[in-house]
One Martini backbone bead per residue (centre of mass of N, CA, C, O) as a GRO file, in nm:
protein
  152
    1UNK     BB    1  -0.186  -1.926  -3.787
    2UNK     BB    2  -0.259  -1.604  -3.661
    3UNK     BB    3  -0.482  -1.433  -3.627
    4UNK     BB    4  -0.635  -1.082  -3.506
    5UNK     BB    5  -0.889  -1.192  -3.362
    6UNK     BB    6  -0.755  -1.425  -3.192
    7UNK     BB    7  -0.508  -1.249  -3.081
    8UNK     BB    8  -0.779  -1.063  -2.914
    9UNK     BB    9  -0.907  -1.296  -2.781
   10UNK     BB   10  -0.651  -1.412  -2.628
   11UNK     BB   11  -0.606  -1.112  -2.474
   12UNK     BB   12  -0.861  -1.126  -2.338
   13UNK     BB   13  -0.802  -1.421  -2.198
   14UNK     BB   14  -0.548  -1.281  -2.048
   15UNK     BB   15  -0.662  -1.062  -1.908
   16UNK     BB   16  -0.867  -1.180  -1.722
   17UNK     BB   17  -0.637  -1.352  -1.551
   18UNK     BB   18  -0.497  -1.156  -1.440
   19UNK     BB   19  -0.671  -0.995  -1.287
   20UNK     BB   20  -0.735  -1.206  -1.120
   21UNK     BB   21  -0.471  -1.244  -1.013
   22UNK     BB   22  -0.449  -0.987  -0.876
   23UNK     BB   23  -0.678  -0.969  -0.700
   24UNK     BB   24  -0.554  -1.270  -0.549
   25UNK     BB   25  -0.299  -1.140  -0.422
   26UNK     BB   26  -0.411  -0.893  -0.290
   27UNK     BB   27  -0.575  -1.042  -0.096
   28UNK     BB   28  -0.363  -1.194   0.029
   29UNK     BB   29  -0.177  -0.971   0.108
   30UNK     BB   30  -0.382  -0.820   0.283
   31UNK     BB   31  -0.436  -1.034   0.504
   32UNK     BB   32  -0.131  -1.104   0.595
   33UNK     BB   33  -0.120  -0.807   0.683
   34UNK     BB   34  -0.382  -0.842   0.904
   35UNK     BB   35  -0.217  -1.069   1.080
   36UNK     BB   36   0.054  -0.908   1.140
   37UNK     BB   37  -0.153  -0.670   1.319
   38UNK     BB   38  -0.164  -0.872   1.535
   39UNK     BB   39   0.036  -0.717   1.723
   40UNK     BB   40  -0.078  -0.503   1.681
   41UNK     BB   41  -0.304  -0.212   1.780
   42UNK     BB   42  -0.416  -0.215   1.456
   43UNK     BB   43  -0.557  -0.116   1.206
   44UNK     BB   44  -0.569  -0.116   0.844
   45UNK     BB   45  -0.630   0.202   0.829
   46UNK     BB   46  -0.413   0.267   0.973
   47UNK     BB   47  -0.149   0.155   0.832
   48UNK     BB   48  -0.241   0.304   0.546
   49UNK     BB   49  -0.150   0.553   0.692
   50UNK     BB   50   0.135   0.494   0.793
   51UNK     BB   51   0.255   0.489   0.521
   52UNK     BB   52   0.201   0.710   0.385
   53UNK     BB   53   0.372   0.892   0.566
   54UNK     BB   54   0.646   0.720   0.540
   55UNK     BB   55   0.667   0.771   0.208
   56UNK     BB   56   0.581   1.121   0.189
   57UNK     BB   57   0.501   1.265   0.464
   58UNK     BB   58   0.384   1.510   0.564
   59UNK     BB   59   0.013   1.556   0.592
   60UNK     BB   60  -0.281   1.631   0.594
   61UNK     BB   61  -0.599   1.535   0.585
   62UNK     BB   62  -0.683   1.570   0.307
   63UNK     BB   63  -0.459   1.418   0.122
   64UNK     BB   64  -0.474   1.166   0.278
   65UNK     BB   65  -0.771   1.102   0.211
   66UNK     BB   66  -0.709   1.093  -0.091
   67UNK     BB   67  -0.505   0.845  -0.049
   68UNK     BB   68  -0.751   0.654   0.058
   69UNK     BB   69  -1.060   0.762  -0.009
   70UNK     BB   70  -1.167   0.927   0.216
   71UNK     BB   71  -1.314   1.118   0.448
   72UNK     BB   72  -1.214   1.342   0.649
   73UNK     BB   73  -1.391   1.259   0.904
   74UNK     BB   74  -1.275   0.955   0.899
   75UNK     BB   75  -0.950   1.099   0.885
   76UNK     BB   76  -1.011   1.195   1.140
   77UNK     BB   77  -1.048   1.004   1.352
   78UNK     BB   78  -0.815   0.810   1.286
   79UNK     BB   79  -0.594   1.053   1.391
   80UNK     BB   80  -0.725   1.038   1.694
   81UNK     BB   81  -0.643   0.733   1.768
   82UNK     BB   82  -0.326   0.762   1.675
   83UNK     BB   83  -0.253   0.984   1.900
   84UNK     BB   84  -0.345   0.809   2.142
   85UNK     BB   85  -0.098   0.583   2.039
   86UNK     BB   86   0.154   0.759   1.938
   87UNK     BB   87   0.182   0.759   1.582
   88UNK     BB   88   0.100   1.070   1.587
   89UNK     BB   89   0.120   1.428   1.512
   90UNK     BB   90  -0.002   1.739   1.514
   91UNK     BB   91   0.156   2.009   1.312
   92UNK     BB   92   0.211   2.276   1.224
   93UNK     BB   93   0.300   2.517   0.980
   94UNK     BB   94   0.474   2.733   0.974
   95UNK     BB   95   0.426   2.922   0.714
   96UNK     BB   96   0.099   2.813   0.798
   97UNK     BB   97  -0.081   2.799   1.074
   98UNK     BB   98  -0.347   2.698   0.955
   99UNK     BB   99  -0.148   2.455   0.883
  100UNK     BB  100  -0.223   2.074   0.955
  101UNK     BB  101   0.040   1.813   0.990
  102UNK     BB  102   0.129   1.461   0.967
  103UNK     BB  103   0.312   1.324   1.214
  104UNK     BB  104   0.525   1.049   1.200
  105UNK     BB  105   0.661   0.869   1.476
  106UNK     BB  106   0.830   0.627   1.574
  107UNK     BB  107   0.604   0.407   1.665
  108UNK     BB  108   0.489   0.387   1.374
  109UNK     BB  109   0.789   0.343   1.235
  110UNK     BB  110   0.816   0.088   1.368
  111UNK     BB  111   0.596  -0.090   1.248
  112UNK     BB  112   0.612  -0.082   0.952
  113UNK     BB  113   0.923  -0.192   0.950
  114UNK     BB  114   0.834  -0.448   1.026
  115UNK     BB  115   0.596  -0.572   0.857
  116UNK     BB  116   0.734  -0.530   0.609
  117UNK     BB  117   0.957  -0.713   0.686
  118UNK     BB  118   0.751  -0.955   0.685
  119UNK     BB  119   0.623  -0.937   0.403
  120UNK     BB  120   0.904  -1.017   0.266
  121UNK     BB  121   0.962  -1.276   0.399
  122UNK     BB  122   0.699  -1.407   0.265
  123UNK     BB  123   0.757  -1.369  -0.015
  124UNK     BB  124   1.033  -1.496  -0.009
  125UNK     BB  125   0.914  -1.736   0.019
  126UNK     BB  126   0.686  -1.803  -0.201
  127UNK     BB  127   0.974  -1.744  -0.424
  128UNK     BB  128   1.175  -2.000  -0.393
  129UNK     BB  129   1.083  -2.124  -0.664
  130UNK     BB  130   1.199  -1.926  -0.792
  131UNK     BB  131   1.407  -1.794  -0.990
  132UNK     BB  132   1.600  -1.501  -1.061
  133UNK     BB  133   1.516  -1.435  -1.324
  134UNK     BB  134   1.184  -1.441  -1.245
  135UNK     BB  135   1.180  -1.216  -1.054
  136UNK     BB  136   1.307  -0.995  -1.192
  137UNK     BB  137   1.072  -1.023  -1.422
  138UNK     BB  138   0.837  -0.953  -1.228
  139UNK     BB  139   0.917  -0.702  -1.150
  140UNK     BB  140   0.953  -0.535  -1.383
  141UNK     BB  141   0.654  -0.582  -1.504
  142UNK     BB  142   0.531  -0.440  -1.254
  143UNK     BB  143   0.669  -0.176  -1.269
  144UNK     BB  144   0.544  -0.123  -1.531
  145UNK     BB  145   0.250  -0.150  -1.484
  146UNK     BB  146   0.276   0.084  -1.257
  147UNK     BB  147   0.369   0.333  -1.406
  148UNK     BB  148   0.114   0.295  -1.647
  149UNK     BB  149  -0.101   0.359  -1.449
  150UNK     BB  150   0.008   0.643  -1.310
  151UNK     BB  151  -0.009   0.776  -1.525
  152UNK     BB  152  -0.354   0.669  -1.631
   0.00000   0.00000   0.00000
């Protein structure tokens, strides 16, 4: 029988392995990720501006920037760089004439959709040894854990 001690003993070394497995998983799925963009002209922080707008919509400089967690110069730079290569184009806010929000382009959906689609492909082979059943229990407990992570 398992005490109280050994048993969070046991969950913080388990607790620190998968920790490690994410962080190694994330590593492995960015790099796979920009082997990728070498096929667009786009660089890694471009790619990951217009997932934002993708899955978004419309949205300021300053938006954007908080959810790259760039400093806004950073991300007028990058978005000067993406209009001149037509993946996204700054638009007035009808609403308010003063506010200027990043409207992703068809050429920009364009890429994502494709790229999401190859790294789809990827997973899907790197998961052919699971099980359905291991696959679903993955998903589940991934969104569950993607859930509180976002709640907290």
């Amino acid at each position: 029988m398992i005490d109280e001690k050994q048993l969070l003993q046991h969950n913080e070394k388990v607790v620190a392995e998968l920790e490690k497995d994410l962080r190694y998983i994330s590593a492995i799925i960015k790099q796979k990720g920009r082997e990728l963009l070498t096929d667009y002209s786009i660089t890694p922080p471009q790619f990951v501006a217009l997932q934002w707008l993708f899955e978004e919509g419309d949205m300021t400089i300053g938006d954007l920037s908080n959810k790259m967690y760039l400093a806004c110069s950073t991300t007028t730079d990058l978005i000067d760089r993406m209009e001149k290569k037509e993946l996204v184009m700054r638009v007035r806010d009808p609403k308010d004439r003063r506010v200027v929000r990043i409207h992703l382009l068809d050429k920009g959906e364009k890429i994502i959709d494709v790229v999401i689609k190859k790294r789809q492909v990827y997973l899907q082979d790197v998961l052919n040894g699971f099980t359905a059943e291991d696959v679903l229990m993955l998903k589940d407990n991934l969104s569950r854990l993607h859930t509180v992570m976002r709640q907290g």
